[in-house]
C-alpha positions as CSV (number, residue, x, y, z in Angstrom):
1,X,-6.2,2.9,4.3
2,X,-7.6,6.0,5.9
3,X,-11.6,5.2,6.6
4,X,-13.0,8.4,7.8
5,X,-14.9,10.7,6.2
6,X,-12.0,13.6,5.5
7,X,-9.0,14.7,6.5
8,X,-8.6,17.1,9.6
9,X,-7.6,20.4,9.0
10,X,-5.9,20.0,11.9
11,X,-3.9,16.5,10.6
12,X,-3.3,18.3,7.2
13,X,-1.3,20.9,8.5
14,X,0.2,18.5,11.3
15,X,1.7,16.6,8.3
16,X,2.6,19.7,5.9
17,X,4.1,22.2,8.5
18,X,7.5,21.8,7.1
19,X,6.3,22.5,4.3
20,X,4.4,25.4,5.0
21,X,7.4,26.5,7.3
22,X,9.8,27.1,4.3
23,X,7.4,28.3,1.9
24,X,6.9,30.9,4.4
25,X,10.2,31.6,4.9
26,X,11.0,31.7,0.9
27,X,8.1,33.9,0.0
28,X,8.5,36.1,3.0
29,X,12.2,36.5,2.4
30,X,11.7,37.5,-1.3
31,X,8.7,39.7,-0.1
32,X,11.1,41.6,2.1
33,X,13.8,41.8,-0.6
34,X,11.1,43.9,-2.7
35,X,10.1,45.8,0.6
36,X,13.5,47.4,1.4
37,X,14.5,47.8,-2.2
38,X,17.0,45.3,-2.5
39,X,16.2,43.7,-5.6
40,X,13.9,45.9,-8.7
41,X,12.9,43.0,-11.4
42,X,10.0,41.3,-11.4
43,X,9.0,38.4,-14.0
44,X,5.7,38.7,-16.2
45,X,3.3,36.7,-15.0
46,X,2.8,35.4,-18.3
47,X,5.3,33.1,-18.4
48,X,5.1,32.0,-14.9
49,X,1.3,30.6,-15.6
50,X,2.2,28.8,-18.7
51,X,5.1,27.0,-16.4
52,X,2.4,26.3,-13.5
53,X,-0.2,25.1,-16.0
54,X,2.3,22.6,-17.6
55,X,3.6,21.3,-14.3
56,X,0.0,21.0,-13.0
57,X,-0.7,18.9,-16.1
58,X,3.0,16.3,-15.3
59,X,1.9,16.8,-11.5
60,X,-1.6,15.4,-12.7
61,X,-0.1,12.8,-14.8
62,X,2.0,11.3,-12.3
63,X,-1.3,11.0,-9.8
64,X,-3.0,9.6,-12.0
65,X,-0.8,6.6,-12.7
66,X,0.3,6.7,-8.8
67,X,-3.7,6.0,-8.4
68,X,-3.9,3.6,-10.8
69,X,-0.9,1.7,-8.9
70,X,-2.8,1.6,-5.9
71,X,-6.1,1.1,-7.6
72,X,-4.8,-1.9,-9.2
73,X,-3.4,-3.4,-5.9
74,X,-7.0,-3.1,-4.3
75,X,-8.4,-4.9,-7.1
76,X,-5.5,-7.6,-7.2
77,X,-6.5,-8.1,-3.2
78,X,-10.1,-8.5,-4.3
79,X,-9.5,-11.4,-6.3
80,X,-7.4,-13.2,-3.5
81,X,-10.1,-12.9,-1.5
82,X,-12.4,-14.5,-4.0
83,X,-9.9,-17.4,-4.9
84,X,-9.2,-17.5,-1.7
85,X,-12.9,-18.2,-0.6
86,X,-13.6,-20.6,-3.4
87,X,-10.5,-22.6,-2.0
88,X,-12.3,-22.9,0.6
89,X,-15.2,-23.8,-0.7
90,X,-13.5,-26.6,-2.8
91,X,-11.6,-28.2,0.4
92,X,-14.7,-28.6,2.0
93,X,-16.5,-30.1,-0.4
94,X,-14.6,-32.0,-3.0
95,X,-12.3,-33.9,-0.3
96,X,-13.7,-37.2,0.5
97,X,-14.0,-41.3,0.6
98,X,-16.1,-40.4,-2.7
99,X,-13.4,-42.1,-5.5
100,X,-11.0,-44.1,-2.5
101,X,-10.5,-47.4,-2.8
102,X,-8.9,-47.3,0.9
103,X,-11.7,-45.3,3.1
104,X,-9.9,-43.0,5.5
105,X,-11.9,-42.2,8.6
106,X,-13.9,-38.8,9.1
107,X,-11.7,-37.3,11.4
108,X,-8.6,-37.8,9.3
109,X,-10.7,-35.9,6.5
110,X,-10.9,-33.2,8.7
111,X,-7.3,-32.9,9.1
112,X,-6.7,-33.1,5.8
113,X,-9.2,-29.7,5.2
114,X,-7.9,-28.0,7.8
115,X,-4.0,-28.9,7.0
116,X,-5.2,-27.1,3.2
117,X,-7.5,-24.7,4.5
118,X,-4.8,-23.8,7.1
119,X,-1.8,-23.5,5.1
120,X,-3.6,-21.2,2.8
121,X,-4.2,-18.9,5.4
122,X,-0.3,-19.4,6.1
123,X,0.5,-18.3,2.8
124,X,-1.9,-14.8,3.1
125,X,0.1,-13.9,6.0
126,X,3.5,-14.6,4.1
127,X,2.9,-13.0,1.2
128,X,1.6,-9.6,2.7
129,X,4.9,-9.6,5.2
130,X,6.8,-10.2,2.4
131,X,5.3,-7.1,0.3
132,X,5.6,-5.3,3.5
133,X,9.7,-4.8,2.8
134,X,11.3,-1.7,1.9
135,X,12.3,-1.7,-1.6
136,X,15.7,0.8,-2.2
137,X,12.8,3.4,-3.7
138,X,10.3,3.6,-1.1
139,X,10.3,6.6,1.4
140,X,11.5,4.1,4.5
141,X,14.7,3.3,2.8
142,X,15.7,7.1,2.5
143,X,18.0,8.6,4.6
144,X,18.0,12.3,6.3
145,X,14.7,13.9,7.2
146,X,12.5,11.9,4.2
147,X,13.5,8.2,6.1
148,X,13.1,9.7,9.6
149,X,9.4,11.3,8.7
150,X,8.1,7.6,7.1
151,X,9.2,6.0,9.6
152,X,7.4,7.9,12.1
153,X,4.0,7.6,9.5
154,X,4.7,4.0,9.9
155,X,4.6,3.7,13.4
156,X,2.0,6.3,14.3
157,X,-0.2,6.2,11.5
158,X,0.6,2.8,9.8
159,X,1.7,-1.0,10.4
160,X,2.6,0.0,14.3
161,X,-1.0,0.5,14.7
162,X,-1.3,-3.2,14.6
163,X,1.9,-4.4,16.0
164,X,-0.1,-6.3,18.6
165,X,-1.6,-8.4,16.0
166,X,1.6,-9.7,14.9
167,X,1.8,-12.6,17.0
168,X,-1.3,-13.8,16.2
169,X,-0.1,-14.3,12.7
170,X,3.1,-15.8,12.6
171,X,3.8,-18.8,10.0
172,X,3.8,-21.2,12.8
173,X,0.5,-21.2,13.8
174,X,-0.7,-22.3,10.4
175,X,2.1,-24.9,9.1
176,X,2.4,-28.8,9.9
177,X,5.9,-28.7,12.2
178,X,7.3,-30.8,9.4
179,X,7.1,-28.0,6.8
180,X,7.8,-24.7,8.7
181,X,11.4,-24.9,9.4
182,X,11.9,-26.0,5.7
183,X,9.4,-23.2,4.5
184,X,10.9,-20.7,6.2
185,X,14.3,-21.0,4.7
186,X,13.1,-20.1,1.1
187,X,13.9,-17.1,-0.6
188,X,10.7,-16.5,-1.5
189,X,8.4,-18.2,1.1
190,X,4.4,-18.0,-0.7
191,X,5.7,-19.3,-3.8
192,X,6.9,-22.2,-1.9
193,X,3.8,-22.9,0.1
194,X,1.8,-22.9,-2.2
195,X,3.6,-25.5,-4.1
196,X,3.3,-27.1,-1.2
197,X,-0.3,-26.6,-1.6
198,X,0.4,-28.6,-5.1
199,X,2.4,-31.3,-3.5
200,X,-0.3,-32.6,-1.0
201,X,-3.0,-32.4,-3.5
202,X,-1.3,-35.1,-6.3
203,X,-0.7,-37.0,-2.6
204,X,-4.5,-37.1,-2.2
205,X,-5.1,-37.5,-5.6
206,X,-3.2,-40.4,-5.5
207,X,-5.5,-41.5,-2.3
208,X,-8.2,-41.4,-4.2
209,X,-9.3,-38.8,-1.5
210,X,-9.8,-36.5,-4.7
211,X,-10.3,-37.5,-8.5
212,X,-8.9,-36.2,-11.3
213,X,-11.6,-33.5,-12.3
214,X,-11.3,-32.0,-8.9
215,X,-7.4,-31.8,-8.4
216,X,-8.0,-30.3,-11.8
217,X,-10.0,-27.7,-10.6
218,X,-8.0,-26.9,-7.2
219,X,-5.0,-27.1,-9.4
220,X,-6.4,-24.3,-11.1
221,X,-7.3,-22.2,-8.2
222,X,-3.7,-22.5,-6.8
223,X,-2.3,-20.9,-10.4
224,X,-4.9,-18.3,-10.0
225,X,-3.2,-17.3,-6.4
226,X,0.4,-17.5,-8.4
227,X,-1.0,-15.2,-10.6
228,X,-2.3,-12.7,-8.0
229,X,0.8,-13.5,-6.1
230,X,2.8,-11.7,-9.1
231,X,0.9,-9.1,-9.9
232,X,1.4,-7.8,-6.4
233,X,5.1,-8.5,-6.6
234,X,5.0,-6.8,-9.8
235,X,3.5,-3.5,-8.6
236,X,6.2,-3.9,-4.9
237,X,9.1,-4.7,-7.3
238,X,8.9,-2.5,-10.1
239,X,8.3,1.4,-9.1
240,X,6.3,4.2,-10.9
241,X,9.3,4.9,-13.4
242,X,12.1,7.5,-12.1
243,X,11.4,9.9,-14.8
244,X,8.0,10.7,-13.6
245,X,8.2,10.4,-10.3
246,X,11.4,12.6,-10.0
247,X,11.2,15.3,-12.8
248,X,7.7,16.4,-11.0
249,X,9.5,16.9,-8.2
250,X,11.9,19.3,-9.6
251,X,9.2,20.9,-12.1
252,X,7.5,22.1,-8.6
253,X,10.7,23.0,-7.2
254,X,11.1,25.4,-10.1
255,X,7.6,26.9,-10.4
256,X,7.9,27.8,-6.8
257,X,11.3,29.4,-7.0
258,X,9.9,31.2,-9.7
259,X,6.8,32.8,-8.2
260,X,7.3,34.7,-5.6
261,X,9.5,37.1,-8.2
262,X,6.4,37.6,-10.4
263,X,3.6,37.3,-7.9
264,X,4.8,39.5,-4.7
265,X,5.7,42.5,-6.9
266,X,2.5,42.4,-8.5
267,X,0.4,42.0,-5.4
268,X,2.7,44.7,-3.6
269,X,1.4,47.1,-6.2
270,X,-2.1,47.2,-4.2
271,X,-1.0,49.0,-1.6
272,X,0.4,47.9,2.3
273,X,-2.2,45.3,2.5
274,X,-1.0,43.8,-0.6
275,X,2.8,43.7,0.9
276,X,1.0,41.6,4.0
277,X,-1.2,39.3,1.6
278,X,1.6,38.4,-1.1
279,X,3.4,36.3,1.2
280,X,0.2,33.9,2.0
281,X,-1.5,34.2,-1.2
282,X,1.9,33.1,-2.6
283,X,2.9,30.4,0.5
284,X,-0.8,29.2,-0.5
285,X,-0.3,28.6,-4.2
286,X,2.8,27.2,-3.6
287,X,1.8,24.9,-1.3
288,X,-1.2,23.4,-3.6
289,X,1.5,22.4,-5.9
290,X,3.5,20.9,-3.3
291,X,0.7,18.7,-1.7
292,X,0.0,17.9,-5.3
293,X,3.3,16.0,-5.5
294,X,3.4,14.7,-2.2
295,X,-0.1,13.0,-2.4
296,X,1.4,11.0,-5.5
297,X,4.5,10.1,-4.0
298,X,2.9,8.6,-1.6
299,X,0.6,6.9,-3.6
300,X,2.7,5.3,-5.8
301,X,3.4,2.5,-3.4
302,X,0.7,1.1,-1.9
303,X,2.9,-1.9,0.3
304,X,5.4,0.3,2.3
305,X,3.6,0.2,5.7
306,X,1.5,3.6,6.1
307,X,-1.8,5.1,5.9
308,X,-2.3,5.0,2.3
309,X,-1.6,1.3,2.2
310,X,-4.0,-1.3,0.9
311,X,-5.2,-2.5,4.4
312,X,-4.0,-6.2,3.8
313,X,-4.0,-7.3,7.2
314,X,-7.4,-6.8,7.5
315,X,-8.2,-8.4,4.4
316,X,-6.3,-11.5,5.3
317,X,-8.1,-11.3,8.8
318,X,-12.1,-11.7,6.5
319,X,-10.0,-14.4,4.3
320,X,-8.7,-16.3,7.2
321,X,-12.0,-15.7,9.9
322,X,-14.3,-17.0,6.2
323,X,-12.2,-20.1,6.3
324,X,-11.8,-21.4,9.9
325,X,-15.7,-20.6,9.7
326,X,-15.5,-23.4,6.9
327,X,-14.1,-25.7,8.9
328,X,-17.2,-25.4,11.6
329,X,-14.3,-23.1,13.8
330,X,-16.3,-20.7,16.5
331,X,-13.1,-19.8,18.2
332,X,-12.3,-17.1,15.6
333,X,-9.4,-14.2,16.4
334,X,-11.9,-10.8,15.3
335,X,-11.7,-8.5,12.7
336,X,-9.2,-5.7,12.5
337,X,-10.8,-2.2,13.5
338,X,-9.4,0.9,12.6
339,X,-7.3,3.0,14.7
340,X,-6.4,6.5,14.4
341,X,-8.9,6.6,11.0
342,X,-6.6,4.0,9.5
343,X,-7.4,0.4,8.7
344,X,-4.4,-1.1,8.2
């Protein structure tokens, strides 16, 4: 998530300048086909404008439901950190000798919370990793120039930013030794610890550490984090349909093959200066359409590692310093801070 208060000009055209390289190149080219004489026709600009004001409307279209993808994954996140904090909330206080017939010392209560509280915070930092891989659609799974250029976001402007983090969050630091091995070996990891989760609360309930109103209601909480838990998956899994994602492309790549042959000839008829200004003025308009696509494809998915990601490891960090705090923990790893303007 980028956190600062714009965008430098100078980082715009840092990541646009191949763009703006071959829109040069294509409206100076045509401008110096009119120039020497090479070609005569020119297209009314009539029907160029009702073809730019349609694919500004599918262009618009598209970012709008790429926003609403990544709007929606925020939101999901929110509630995780909710659930997340009134898990916490229930450990702590519903676990006790309250309804045991069998009293259990204080210090194995303890254990108990933090073994829960623990393995929760396990389960944040699985699920984001496992959001975190490329799906066949996303830009780091493409080959040529489109792979090499995400990869590069990712490390300099995304999840390399925080590469030193990552060994403060493996698995292993919050599992029982007894469970990560097995854990681990699951095709889908989260799902499976938190039906661990499930697993160890009928054990206490059968303890009588817990009664049956309050596995009941921590029950509940642990199908509310399957439910966020596949919403995410839902948005990682399933992509902003092909249709509209690809035909925008190819609606810009015709409007802009199309203007320079309407908009140079028509700006050469002011004179010399207009033969200078028709290739910027054209490069320019060009240009708006293409960051108009490019900011929604890279909106559309908002797990695949870069700037525009939902900054989940930070989130997890607020979940997982809230919960250790629970448990009467001072010895807390710190917040992620931004670097580069992104929190990641």
């Amino acid at each position: 998530m980028i956190v600062t208060k714009g965008i430098k000009l100078k980082s715009m055209i840092a990541w646009t300048l191949p763009h703006i390289i071959w829109l040069f190149a294509l409206m100076g080219g045509v401008a110096l086909l009119y120039q020497y004489r090479i070609i005569h026709f020119s297209i009314p600009w009539l029907p160029i404008s009702v073809i730019g004001t349609a694919v500004a409307f599918y262009a618009g279209f598209k970012n709008n439901q790429a926003y609403d993808r990544m709007w929606e994954a925020r939101k999901i996140w929110g509630g995780i950190i909710n659930d997340s904090r009134s898990w916490g909330m229930m450990v702590d206080g519903f676990i006790s000798n309250l309804f045991a017939d069998n009293k259990v010392s204080e210090e194995e209560i303890k254990t108990i919370k933090k073994r829960l509280i623990y393995r929760h915070i396990g389960w944040l930092y699985a699920h984001r990793s496992q959001l975190l891989i490329s799906t066949p659609w996303e830009h780091a799974s493409q080959g040529g120039h489109t792979g090499r250029t995400a990869k590069k976001y990712q490390e300099k402007f995304g999840v390399g930013l925080v590469d030193d983090e990552v060994t403060k969050i493996q698995l292993q630091n919050y599992l029982p030794n007894n469970e990560y091995e097995r854990l681990i070996a699951h095709t889908n990891t989260a799902t499976q610890i938190i039906n661990e989760q499930s697993r160890d609360l009928q054990k206490l309930r059968e303890e009588g550490l817990i009664e049956d109103f309050r596995h009941m209601e921590l029950a509940i909480l642990l199908k509310s984090f399957y439910t966020l838990q596949g919403k995410n998956e839902r948005i990682k899994k399933f992509p902003l349909p092909r249709q509209y994602a690809n035909m925008s492309r190819y609606f810009v790549g015709i409007f802009i093959a199309l203007l320079p042959f309407s908009m140079v000839p028509a700006l050469m008829e002011a004179g010399t200066l207009g033969t200078w200004l028709s290739i910027p003025i054209t490069a320019l308009i060009g240009w708006v359409y293409v960051m108009m696509e490019i900011v929604g494809d890279y909106t559309e998915n908002p797990f695949q590692g870069m700037a525009n990601d939902i900054p989940m490891l930070s989130l997890c960090r607020v979940i997982e310093i809230d919960l250790r705090e629970m448990l009467g923990e001072t010895d807390l790893p710190p917040g992620i801070e931004a670097k580069n303007g992104v929190l990641m």
